[in-house]
C-alpha positions in Angstrom: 6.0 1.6 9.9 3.8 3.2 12.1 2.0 4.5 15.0 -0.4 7.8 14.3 -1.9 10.5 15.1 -5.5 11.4 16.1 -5.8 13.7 19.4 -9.0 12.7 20.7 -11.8 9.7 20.5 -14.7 8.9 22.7 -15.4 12.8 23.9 -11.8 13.4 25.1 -9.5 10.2 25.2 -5.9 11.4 23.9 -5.2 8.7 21.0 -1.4 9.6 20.8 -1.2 7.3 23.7 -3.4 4.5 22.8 -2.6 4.8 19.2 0.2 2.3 18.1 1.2 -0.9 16.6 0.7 -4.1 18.5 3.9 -4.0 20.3 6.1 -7.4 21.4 6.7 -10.4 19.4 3.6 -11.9 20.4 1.2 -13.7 17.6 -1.2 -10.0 17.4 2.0 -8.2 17.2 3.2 -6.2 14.6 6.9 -7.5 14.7 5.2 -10.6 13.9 2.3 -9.5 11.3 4.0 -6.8 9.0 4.8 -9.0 6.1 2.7 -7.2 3.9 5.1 -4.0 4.9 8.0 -5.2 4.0 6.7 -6.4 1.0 6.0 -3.0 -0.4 9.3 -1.9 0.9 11.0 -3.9 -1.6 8.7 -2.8 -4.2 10.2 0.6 -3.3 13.6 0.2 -3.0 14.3 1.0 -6.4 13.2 4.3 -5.5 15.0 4.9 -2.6 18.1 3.9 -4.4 17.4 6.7 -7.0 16.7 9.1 -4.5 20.1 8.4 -2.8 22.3 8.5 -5.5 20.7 11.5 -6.9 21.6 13.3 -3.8 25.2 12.1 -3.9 25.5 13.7 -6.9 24.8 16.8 -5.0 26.0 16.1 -1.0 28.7 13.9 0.0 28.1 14.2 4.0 30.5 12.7 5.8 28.1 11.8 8.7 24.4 10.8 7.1 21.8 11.8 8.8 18.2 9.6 8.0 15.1 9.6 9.8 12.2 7.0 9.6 9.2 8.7 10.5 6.6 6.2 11.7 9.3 3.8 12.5 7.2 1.3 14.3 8.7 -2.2 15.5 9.8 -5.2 14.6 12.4 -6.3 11.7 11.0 -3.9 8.9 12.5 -1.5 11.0 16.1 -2.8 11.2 15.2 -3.9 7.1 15.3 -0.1 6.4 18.2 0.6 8.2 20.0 -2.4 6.3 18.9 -1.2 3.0 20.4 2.6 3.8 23.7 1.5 4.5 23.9 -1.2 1.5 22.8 1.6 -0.9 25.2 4.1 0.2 27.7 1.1 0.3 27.7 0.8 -3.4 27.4 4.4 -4.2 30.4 5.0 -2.3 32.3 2.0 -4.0 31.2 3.5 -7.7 32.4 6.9 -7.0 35.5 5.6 -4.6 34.6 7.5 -1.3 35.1 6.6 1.7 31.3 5.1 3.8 29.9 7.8 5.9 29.4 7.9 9.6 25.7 7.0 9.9 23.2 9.0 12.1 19.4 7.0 12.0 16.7 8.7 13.7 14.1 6.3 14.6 10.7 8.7 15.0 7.0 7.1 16.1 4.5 8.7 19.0 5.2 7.9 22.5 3.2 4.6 23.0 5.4 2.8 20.2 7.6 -0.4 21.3 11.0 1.5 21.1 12.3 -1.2 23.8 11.9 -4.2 21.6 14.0 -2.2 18.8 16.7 -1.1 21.2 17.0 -4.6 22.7 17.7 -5.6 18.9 20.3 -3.4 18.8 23.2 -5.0 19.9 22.8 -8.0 17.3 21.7 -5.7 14.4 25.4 -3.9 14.6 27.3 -6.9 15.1 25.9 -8.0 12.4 26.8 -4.8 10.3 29.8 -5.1 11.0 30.7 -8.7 9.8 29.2 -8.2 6.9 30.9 -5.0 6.4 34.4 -5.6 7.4 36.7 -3.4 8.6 35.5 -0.4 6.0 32.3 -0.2 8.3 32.5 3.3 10.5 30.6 4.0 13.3 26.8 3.9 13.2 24.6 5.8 15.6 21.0 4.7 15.9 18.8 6.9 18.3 15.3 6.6 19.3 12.8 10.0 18.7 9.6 9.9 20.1 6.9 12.6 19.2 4.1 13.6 16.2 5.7 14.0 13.1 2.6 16.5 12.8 5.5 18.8 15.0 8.8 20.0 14.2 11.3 16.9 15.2 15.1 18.5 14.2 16.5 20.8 13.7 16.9 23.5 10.8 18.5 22.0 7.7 20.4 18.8 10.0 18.5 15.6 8.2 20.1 14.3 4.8 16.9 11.7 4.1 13.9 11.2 5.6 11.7 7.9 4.9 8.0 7.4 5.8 6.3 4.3 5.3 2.9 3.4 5.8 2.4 6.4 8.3 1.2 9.4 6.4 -2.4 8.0 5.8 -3.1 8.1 9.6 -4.3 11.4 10.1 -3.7 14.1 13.3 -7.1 13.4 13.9 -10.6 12.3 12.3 -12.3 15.2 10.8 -14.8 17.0 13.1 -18.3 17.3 13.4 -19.0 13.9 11.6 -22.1 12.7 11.5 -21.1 8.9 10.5 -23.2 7.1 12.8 -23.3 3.8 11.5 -19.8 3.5 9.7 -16.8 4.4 11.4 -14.7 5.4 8.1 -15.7 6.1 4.3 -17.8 3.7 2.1 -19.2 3.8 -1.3 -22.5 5.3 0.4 -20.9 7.9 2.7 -22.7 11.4 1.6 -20.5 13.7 -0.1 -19.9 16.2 2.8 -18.2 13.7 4.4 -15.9 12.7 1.9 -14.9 16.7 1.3 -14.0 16.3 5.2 -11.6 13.6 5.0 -10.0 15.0 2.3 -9.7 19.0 4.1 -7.7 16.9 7.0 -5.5 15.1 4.7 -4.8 18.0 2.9 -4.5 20.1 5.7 -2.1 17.7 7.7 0.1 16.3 4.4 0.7 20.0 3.6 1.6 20.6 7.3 4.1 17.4 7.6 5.8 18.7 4.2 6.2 22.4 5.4 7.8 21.0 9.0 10.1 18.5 6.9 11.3 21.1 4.4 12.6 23.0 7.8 14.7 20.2 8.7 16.3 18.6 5.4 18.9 20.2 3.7 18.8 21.7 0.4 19.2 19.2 -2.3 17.9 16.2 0.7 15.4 13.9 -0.3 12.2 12.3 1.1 10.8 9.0 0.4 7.0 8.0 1.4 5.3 5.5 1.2 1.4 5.3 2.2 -1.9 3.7 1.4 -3.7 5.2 -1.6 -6.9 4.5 -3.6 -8.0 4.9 -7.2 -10.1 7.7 -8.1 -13.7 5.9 -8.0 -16.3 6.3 -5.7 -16.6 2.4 -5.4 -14.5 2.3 -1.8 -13.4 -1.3 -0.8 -10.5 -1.3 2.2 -10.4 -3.1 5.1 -11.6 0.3 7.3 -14.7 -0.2 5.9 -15.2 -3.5 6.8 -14.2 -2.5 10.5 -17.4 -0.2 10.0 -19.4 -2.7 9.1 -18.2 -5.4 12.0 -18.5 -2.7 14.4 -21.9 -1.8 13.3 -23.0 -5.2 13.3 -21.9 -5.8 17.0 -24.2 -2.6 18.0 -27.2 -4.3 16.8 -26.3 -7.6 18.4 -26.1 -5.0 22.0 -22.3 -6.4 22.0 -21.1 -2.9 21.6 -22.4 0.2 23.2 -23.8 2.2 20.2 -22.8 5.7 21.8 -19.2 4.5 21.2 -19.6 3.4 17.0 -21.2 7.4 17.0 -18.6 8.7 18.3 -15.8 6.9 16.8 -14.1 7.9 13.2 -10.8 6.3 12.3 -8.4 8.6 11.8 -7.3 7.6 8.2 -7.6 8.8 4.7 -6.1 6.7 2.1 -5.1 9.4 -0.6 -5.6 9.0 -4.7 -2.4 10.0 -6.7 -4.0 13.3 -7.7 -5.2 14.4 -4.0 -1.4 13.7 -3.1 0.7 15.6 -6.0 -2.0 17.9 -5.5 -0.7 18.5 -2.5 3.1 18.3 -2.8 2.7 21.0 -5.5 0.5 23.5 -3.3 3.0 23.3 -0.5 5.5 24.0 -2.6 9.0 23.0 -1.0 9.9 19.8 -2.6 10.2 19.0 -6.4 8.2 15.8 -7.6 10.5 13.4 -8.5 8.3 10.6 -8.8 4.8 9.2 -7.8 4.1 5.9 -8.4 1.1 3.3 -7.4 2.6 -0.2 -6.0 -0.8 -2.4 -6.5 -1.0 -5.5 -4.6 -3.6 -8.3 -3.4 -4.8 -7.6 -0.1 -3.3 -10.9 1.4 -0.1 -9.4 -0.4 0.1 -11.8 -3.1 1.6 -14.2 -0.7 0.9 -17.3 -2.9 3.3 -15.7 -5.0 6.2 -16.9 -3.1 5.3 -20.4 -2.9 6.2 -23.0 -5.6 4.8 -25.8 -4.6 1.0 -25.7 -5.3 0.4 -28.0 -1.8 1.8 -25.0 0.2 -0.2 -22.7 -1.2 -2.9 -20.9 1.4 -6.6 -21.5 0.7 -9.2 -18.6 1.0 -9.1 -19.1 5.0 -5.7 -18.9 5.6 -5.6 -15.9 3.3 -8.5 -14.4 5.1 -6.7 -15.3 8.6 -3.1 -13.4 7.1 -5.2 -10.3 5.7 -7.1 -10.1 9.7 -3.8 -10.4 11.5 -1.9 -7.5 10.2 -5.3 -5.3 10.3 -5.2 -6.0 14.0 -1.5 -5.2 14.7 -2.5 -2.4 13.1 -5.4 -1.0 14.7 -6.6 -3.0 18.0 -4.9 -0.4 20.7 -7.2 1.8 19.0 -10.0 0.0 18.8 -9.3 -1.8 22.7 -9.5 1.8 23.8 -12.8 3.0 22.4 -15.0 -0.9 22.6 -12.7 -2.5 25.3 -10.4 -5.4 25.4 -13.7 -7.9 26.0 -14.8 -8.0 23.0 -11.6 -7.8 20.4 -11.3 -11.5 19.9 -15.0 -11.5 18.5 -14.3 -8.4 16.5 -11.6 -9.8 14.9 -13.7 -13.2 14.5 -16.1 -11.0 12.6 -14.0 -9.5 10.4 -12.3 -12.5 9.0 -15.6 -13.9 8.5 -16.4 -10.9 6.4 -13.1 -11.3 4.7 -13.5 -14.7 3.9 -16.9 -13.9 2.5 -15.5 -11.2 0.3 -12.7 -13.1 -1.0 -15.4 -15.8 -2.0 -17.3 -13.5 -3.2 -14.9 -10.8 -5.6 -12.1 -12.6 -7.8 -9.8 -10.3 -7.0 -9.0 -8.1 -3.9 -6.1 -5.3 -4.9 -5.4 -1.8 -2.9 -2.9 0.7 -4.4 -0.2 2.0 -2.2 1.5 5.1 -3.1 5.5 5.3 -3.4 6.4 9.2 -3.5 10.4 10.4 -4.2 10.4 14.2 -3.2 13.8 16.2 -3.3 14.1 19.4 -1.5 14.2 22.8 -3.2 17.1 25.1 -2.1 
């Protein structure tokens, strides 16, 4: 899952290296606060399935080649990973072949946490290979820092490539904003601005599809997964309540407000018709399917809870939904308002939560699954 892409914040700083998951396995970190992730994962692992079998019907590599683009950290990671290699695992066992070598490519910008994922490593393939048995070849895993805005690979050498929850972060928040008081869209945001959110997403998804359809092989496949929205004006995410927290501390003088001015998050969350808008323009890949994954914003979690004693009230909810927004997004936010004052900004925000979830019955985001196969 995913660190992202935004050049430049606060007249010059270079986000690439400031923009990242929370890395560790401490109680901010994304390794510990990506349950939400994984969650939609599963939801899409149907998909991935399809997408895999479809192109063993077409390539039988004998080395497969995947790469996770916006790999991240943390056990959603290895989940991936896991899921590959029992997929392929039954597909070869239906159409008696013989397992592939396996070739991962694990891509994220330079500041991600590669170290905790190497140091998992060693467990991870033991583990593979217990459960495997002595059918189990070898399996290469290989770390590849950089954009996925840039080429990565080379010509026509990647099988599969997965993305998820990485292509909403943009290369870079549009330019030329004038957003003084909110640091991302709302509901009120003037129309020029939403035009300019959607220019870069359109301009960077089309870019990332043209660079991948260089690198997979004819008849490869591609499986996204990213944040979306419905088509209504009425915009509810959690970026807009970091607007409104951040916005709040600048009247309070706890935050310079030269710094909210100059700050945009670099993130456009993409309905299904802006994306397949998209895919179609650029050209390279067939549609194979486009589907919206809806869930709570505290991920349903009651719904894997029997006993109505466990359950988590409104707070606890609130506390779940503010600790995976700030493994997401605190590097980012530590660099442009400082370290000083993230445990009050986070305090905020789960206040605001809370109040919301008191307030609206139901808190729901769409996020979009995508299945894309390459054209030859």
């Amino acid at each position: 899952m995913a660190t992202k892409e935004a050049p430049y914040l606060d007249g010059g700083m270079d986000t690439q290296q400031v923009l990242h998951m929370n890395d560790g396995i401490g109680d901010n970190s994304y390794a510990n606060n990506s349950l939400l992730q994984k969650k939609v994962m599963m939801k899409a692992k149907p998909i991935l399935e399809e997408n895999m079998m479809r192109l063993y019907s077409i390539i039988q590599p004998q080395c497969l080649i995947v790469a996770d683009l916006g790999c991240s950290s943390g056990p959603n990671t290895l989940q991936l990973l896991s899921n590959v290699i029992n997929i392929i695992d039954t597909i070869t066992c239906k159409l008696n072949l013989k397992l592939p070598v396996f070739q991962f490519f694990l891509n994220d910008l330079f500041g991600n946490d590669f170290n905790s994922i190497i140091k998992s490593l060693p467990q991870f393939l033991e583990s593979l290979e217990e459960n495997k048995g002595h059918n189990f070849g070898p399996c290469f895993i290989n770390a590849t820092p950089g954009s996925f805005y840039k080429r990565l690979f080379p010509d026509n050498s990647i099988h599969l490539v997965h993305s998820s929850y990485s292509l909403h972060w943009l290369s870079q928040a549009p330019k030329e904003l004038v957003n003084k008081e909110n640091a991302h869209l709302t509901s009120t945001s003037p129309p020029a601005m939403h035009r300019a959110y959607l220019e870069q997403f359109q301009k960077d998804f089309k870019l990332f599809l043209k660079l991948r359809s260089q690198e997979v092989v004819a008849g490869g496949g591609m499986v996204l997964t990213l944040f979306g929205r419905e088509n209504t004006r009425d915009i509810r995410t959690a970026w807009t309540i970091i607007g409104t927290t951040l916005n709040d501390m600048v009247l309070e003088n706890l935050i310079e407000e030269i710094k909210l001015e100059s700050f945009n998050l670099p993130l456009y969350d993409p309905t299904i018709e802006e994306a397949k808008e998209v895919i179609e323009d650029e050209g390279s890949f067939t549609l194979q399917r486009l589907e919206s994954v809806v869930l709570g914003w505290d991920g349903n979690i009651n719904e894997d809870v029997d006993d109505e004693k466990n359950k988590l009230d409104i707070n606890k909810r609130a506390q779940f939904i503010t600790k995976y927004t700030r493994a997401a997004t605190e590097p980012l936010l530590k660099a442009q308002f400082g370290e000083q004052v993230m445990d009050e900004f986070f305090l905020r925000f789960k206040n605001k939560i809370f109040q919301l979830m008191m307030d609206v019955e139901i808190l729901e985001f769409p996020s979009l699954v995508i299945s894309l196969i390459k054209n030859a």
